[in-house]
N, C-alpha and C positions, 0 to 999 in steps of 0.2 A: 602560481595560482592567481585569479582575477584581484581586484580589490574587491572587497567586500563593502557594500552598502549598511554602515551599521541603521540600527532598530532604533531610533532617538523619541521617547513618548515628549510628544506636544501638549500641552493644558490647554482643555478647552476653552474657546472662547479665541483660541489662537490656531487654529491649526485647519478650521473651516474654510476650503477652497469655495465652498457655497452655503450659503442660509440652512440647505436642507441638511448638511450632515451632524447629526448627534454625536458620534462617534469616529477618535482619530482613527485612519486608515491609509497604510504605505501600499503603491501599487507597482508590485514588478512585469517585466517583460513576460517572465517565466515563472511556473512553482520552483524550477528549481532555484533562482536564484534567491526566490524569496525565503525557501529554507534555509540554503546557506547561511542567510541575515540573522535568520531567527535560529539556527545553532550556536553563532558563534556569541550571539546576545547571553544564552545560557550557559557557554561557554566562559563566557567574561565574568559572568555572574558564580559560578562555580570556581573562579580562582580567588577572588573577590574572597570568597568565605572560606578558603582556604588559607588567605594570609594574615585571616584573626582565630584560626584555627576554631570556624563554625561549619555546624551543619550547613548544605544548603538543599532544602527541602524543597522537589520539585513534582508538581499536580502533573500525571501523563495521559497523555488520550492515545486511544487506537484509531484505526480507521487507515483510509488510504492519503488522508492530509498529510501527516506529519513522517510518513514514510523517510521522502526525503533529509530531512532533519535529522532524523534517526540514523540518517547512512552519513551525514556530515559528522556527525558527534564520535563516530565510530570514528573515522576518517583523521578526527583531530584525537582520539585516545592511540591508536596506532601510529601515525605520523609526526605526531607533535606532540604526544607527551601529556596528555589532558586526563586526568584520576579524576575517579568517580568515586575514589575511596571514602569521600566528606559527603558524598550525597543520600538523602533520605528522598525515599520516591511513594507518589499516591495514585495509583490510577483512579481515573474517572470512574469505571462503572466494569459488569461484566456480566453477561448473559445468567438467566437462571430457569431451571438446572442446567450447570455445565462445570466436567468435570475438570482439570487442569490438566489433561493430558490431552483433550480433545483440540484435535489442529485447529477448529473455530473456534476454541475458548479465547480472552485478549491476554492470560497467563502465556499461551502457547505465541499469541503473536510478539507479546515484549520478550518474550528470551528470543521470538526469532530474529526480531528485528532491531535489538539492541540491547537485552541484559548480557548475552553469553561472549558477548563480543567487543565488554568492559570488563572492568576490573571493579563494579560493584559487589559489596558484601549480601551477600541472599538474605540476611537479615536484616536487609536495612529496606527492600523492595513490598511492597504492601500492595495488593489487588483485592477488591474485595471477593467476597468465596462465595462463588454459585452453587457450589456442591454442599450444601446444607439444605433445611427441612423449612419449610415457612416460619417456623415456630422460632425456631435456632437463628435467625436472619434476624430478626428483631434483636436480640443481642450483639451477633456479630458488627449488625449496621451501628447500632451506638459504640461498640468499641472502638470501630473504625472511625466516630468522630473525631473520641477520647485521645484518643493514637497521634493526629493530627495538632490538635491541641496541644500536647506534651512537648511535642515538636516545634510550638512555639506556632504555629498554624503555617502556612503553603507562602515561601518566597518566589514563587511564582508558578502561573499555570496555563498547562497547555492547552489549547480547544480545537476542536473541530467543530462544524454545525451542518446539521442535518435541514433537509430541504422541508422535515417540520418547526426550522429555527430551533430546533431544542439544542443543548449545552449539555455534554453529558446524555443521561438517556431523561433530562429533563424532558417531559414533553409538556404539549400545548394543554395547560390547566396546571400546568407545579406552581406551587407558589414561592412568592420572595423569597419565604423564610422557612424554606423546606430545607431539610437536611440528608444526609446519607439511609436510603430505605431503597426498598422493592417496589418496582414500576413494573404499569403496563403499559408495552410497546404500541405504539401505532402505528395503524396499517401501512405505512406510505415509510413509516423506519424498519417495518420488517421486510416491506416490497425491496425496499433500497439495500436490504442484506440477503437477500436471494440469493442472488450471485456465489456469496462465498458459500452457503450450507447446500448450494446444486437444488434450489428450488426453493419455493415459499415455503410450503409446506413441514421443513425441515427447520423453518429458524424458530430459535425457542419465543415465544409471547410474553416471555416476563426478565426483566434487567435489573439489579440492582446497580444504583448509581447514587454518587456522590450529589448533595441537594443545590439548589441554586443558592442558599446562603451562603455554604460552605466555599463554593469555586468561590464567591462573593467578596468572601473577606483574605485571598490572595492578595498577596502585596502588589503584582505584578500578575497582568493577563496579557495573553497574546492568541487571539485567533487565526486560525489559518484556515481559507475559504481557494479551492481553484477551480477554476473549468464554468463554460456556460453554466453546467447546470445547478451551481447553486448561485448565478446573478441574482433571479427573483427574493429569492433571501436574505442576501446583502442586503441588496436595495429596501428590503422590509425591515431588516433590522436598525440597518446605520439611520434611516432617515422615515421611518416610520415612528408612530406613538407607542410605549412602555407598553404592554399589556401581556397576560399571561397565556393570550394564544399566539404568542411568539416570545416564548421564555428568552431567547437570545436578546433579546429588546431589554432585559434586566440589564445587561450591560451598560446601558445608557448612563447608565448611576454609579458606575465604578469612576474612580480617583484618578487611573492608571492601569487602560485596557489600548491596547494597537490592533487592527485588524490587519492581517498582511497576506494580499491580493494579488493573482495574477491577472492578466489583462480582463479576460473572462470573466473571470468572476466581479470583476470592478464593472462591466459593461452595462448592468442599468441604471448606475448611479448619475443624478442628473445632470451633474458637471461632463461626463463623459458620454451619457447619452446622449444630450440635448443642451450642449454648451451654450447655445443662442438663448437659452430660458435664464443663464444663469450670469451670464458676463458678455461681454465682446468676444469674438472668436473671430480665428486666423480662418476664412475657408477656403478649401480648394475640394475638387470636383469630386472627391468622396463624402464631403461633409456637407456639400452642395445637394448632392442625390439623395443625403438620405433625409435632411431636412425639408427636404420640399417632398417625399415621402411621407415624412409626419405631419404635413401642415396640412396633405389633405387627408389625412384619416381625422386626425383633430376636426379636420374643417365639416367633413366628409362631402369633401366636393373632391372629381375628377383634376388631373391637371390642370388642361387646358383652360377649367372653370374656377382659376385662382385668383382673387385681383390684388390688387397692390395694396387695398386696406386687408384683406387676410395678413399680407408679407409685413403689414405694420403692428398689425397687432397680437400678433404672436413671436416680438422678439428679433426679425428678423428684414428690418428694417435699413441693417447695413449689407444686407445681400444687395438689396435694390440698388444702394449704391454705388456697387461696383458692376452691377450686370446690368442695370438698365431697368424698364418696367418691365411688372410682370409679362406682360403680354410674349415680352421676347426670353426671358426668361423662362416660361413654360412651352415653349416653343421646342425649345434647345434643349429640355428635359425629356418630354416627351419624345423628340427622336431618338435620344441617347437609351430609352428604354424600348422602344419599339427595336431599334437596331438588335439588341440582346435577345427577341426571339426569331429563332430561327428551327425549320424543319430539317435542317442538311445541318446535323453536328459534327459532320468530317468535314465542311465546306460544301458548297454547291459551286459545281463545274461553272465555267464560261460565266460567271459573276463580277460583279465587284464586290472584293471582298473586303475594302475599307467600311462597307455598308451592314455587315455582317460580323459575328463572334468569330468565326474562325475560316481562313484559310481554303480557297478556291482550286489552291495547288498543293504539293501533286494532287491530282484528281481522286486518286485512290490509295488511301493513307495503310498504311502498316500501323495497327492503334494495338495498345497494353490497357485492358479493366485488370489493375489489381484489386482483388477481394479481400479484406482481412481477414474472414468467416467466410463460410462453402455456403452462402446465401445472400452478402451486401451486396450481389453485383446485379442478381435482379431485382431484387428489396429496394435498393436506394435507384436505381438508374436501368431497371428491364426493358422499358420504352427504347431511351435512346442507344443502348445495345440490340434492341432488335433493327432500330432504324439503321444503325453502322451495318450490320450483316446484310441487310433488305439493299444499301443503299452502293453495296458489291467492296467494302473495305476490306483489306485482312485482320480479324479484329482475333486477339488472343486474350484471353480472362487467364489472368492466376490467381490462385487461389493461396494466402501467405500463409496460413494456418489450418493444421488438420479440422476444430473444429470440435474435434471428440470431446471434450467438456460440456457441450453443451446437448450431450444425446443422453437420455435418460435413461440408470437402471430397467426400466420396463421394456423401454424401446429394444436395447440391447440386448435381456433375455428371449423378445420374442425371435426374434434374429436366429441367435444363438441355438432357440429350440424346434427352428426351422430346420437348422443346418442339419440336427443329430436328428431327425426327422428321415432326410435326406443319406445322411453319412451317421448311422448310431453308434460307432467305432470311435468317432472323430474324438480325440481326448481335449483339445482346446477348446471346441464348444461345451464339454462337459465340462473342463474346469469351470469354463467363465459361466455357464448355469450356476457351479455349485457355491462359487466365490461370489454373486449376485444375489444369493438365496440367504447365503451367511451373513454377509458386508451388512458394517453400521456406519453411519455417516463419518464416523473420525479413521475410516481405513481410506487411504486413497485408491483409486482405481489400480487393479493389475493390470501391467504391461499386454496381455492378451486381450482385454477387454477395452483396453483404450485402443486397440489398434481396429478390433472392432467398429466401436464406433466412430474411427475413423474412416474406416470402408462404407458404414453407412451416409455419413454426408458427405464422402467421395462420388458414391453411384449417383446420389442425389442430386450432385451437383452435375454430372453425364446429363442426366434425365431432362434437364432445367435448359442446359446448351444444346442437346441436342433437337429439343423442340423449338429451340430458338433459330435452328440449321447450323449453330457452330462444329464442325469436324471434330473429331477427338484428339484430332492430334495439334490443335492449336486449343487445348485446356490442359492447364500444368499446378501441379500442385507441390509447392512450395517446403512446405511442415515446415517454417522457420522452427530450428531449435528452441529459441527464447521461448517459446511458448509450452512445446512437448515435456512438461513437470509432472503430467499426472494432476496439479493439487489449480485450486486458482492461484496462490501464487507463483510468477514467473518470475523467469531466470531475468537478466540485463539484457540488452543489446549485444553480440560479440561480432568480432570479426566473420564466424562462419556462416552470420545475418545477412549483414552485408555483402560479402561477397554472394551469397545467392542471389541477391534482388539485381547487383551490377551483373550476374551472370545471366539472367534470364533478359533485363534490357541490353545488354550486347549483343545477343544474341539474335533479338528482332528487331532493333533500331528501328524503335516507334516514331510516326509524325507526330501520334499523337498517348497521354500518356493520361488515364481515368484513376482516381484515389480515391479513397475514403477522406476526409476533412473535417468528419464529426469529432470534434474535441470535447465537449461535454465531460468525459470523465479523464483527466491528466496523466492516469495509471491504468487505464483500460487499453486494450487489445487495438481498437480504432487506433487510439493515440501513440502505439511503440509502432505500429506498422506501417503510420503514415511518418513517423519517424528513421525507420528503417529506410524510407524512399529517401527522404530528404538526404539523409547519409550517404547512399548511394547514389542521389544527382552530385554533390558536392565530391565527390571525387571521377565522376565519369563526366562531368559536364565542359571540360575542356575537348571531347574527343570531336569531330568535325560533325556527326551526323546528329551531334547534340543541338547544334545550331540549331535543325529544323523541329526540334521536337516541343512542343506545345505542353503546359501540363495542368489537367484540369480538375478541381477537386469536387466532389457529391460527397452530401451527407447520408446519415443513415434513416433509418426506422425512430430515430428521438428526437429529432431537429432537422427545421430546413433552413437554408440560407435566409435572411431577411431582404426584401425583394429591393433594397439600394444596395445589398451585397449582390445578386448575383449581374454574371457576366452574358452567361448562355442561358436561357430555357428556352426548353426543347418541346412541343405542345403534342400533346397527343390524345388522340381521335378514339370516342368508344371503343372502337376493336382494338384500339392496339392498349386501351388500358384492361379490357379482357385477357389478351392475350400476357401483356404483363402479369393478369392473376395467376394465370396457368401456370409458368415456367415458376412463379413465386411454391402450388403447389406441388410443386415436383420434392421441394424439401417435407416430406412427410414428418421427417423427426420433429420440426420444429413447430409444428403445428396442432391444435387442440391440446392448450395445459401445458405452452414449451415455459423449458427451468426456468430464464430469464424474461420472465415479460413483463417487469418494472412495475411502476405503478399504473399502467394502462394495461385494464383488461382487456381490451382489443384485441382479437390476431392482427400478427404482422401485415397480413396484405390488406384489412381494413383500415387500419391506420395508416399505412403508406396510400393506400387510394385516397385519404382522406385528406393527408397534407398535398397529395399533388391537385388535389382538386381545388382546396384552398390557395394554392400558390396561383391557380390560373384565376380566382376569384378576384385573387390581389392585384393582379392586371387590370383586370374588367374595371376594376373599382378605380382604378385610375385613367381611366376612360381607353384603354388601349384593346386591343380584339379579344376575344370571346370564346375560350377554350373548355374541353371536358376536363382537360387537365395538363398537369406541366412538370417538367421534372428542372430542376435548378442544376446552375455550376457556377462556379468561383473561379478563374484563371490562377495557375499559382507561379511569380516569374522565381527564376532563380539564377 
């Protein structure tokens, strides 16, 4: 096994890479290695109170942070010998009403993802109980103080933080010295738990959680924060002012709190966004593009329109140094971003193609859009999929996942009550009517009815390609295993993953190869499927036709590249962002009231119209040509 990076809390006043951070914070490459760290810290700590034969009493959180942790802990009880026999545990908080047997309760998530899979005594595990009466919950919540207290209070505690900064189901208005009670949820924490109850509408409005005093007076804190999308958070918490519309900001005041970060989520902290504000810095031609990006939004002047007292007084005064004056320094910027747009994203013929993102040869490429969902590949990238067909490519979309998770009970009866319409004999549509009619949120889907709605964002995905003039016989549908559970939680990665994604790129030995890239959430579907690729470049990438193959990444529908990230964009013309609407409404299910629409009420194809319009603003604004709109990509080498 790797070494492991231990968890070492620094004192403030010592541990500040910059002026602006209030709060210590380690930053890994990965969540998973940063869990690792942070298992094996509780680990060390659990033997620790073993060998004075003490309790050691640990605060738990749910969520998809600490996931991994949970699979480490397991990992070191099974292989290594690590009892949990001495441990007393507290969770954070748990939905209300909810029963304990319901698969979204956080009772049902810690036995799934780590009581049943120790050697902990049942009676030592404490959650608080959602399944009581308003009235009974005012009791319960101060027993559960008492409980804690008896136990000598919390040697350490877990966190996650939500993108309302809350702690717990703290939200924005709990105060310091609140203690364990019944909350109401916030819009943007029950948006942000959609997902798991198969729509907004299903997740419960009210949470009983442990209080911000309580996590408070833990001996030991360790928050775990991954993925783009909770940067703006960090960044507001570690190096923002105390205040109670960001309970996480209580933190500031603790003795002995570590936040532990992967890249993403460290990415707006100022040391790492914008090193030149904070110290000297090493640069080279990625930190070059993206700070003369920020100097003219700062400035908000165009390139070309930068001088050498901007470059001085923002910090970046040893750029000059090494490159010369501005003058030729925005010179040399400016091309390096004009070159990135291009109308030919398979190459254009008879070019030069040092002048251009991609590749003049062969002329007409063999290209792979893998989809994660039966909808990212016109969502994120419809334009430059219809330019590759328009522009005579062989272009193939796979599709890595059925998808069926995200088709609504309604959608599916109406489906269903076409079919028996049609066929009134048929018994499968009658089951799935009557299993549709019965079904409460804690049964997962039956096998007939996921297969359903698998057919329906199968045709839909037909519908999308073939108005786009793709063939039917160059769209392929995938159903990676890892995904087909029936529940939101999926299976791992396996071998039968893998080899599907090396069986389908064998098989068309692409020039060119389109992914999803959107990392935002570290245990989301985007992120195991652009996983699954990398898995499978890394073992086929020595074969000879891998040489030529390109690999290019687009986000989704929640994030676009930041415009010194991208390599390509690709600009496109009223009608063809039309046309992009089109193939977008071919997905009916997911449209008017679809399960997952986060906390933007938007439909999918307004919002994507909106960032591709903004991306081509972000140009203009830096004096370069003048587009309806743009669609980004990222090169990915491997």
């Amino acid at each position: 096994m790797a070494q492991i990076n231990p968890l070492s809390f620094v004192k403030p006043g010592k541990y500040e890479s910059s002026r602006f951070e209030k709060i210590h914070n380690v930053i890994f490459d990965n969540s998973v290695s940063g869990s690792i760290a942070v298992a094996h810290e509780i680990a060390e700590l659990i033997k620790a109170k073993q060998e004075t034969n003490s309790y050691c009493v640990l605060g738990l959180a749910t969520g998809s942070s600490p996931i991994k942790v949970y699979e480490e802990l397991i990992r070191l009880h099974r292989e290594e010998g690590l009892s949990f026999k001495n441990v007393i545990t507290f969770n954070l908080d748990e939905y209300f009403p909810m029963k304990t047997d319901n698969i979204q309760s956080y009772y049902f998530f810690m036995q799934e993802y780590l009581f049943k899979h120790v050697d902990i005594a049942s009676e030592n595990i404490n959650i608080p109980n959602g399944d009581c009466t308003v009235e009974e919950s005012l009791l319960l919540c101060s027993q559960y103080e008492e409980k804690i207290r008896n136990y000598g209070g919390l040697d350490f505690q877990l966190l996650g933080i939500g993108r309302t900064a809350h702690i717990g189901f703290n939200e924005p208005g709990s105060h310091q010295n609140s203690t364990t009670r019944m909350v109401t949820l916030d819009h943007l924490t029950r948006s942000d738990a959609a997902s798991s109850f198969l729509g907004m509408d299903n997740v419960p409005k009210k949470a009983i959680t442990m209080g911000v005093a309580t996590v408070l007076e833990a001996r030991r804190i360790v928050l775990l924060a991954w993925g783009q999308n909770k940067a703006e958070v960090i960044y507001e918490t570690i190096e923002g002012k105390v205040t109670s519309k960001k309970p996480a900001t209580y933190l500031q005041n603790h003795p002995n709190v570590t936040f532990v970060l992967d890249v993403e989520a460290a990415s707006l902290l100022t040391r790492i966004n914008t090193p030149w504000v904070v110290d000297g810095c090493e640069w080279n031609s990625d930190l070059i593009r993206k700070a003369i990006v920020w100097l003219c939004k700062k400035t908000g002047k165009s390139i070309l329109h930068l001088t050498d007292k901007d470059y001085f007084e923002h910090g970046m005064e040893s750029l000059l140094a090494i490159e010369g004056t501005a003058y030729d320094l925005n010179i040399k910027m400016f091309n390096q971003l004009q070159h990135a747009i291009t109308g030919w994203p398979g190459g254009k013929p008879n070019s030069d193609h040092q002048q251009r993102p991609e590749r003049s040869t062969p002329e007409k490429k063999r290209v792979i859009i893998f989809s994660p969902h039966p909808d990212d590949d016109v969502i994120s990238m419809g334009g430059t999929f219809d330019r590759l067909i328009t522009q005579g490519h062989e272009v193939h979309v796979v599709y890595q996942t059925s998808g069926n998770i995200a088709v609504s009970n309604d959608e599916a009866l109406k489906f269903a009550e076409i079919g028996l319409v049609f066929d009134p004999q048929n018994k499968t549509y009658s089951e799935i009517v009557e299993f549709i009619k019965q079904k409460n949120s804690s049964i997962s889907d039956s096998i007939p009815l996921r297969n359903l709605k698998a057919q329906i964002r199968q045709k839909e995905s037909l519908g999308a390609t073939r108005f786009l003039g793709l063939p039917d016989s160059q769209v392929h549908f995938l159903n990676l295993p890892f995904y087909e559970t029936g529940t939101i939680k999926k299976s791992p990665l396996s071998k039968k993953d893998i080899d599907l994604m090396i069986a389908i790129i064998e098989s068309i030995q692409p020039h060119q190869i389109y992914a999803a890239g959107d990392l935002a959430d570290p245990h989301g579907t985007h992120k195991v499927c652009l996983d699954s690729l990398f898995m499978a470049l890394e073992e086929i990438k020595h074969k000879p036709f891998m040489d030529d193959c390109w690999v290019w990444l687009y986000r989704g529908a929640w994030h676009e590249w930041d415009i010194h990230e991208i390599e390509m964009a690709v600009p496109m013309s009223p009608n063809q962002v039309l046309r992009k609407r089109t193939a977008i409404f071919y997905h009916q299910s997911q449209k008017d009231g679809v399960m997952f629409q986060g906390d933007d009420s938007r439909e999918f194809w307004v919002r994507v119209e909106e960032r591709n319009k903004d991306t081509a603003e972000k140009f203009k604004d830096l004096g370069l040509a003048s587009y309806a709109a743009m669609e980004a990509f990222k090169r990915y080498h491997f």
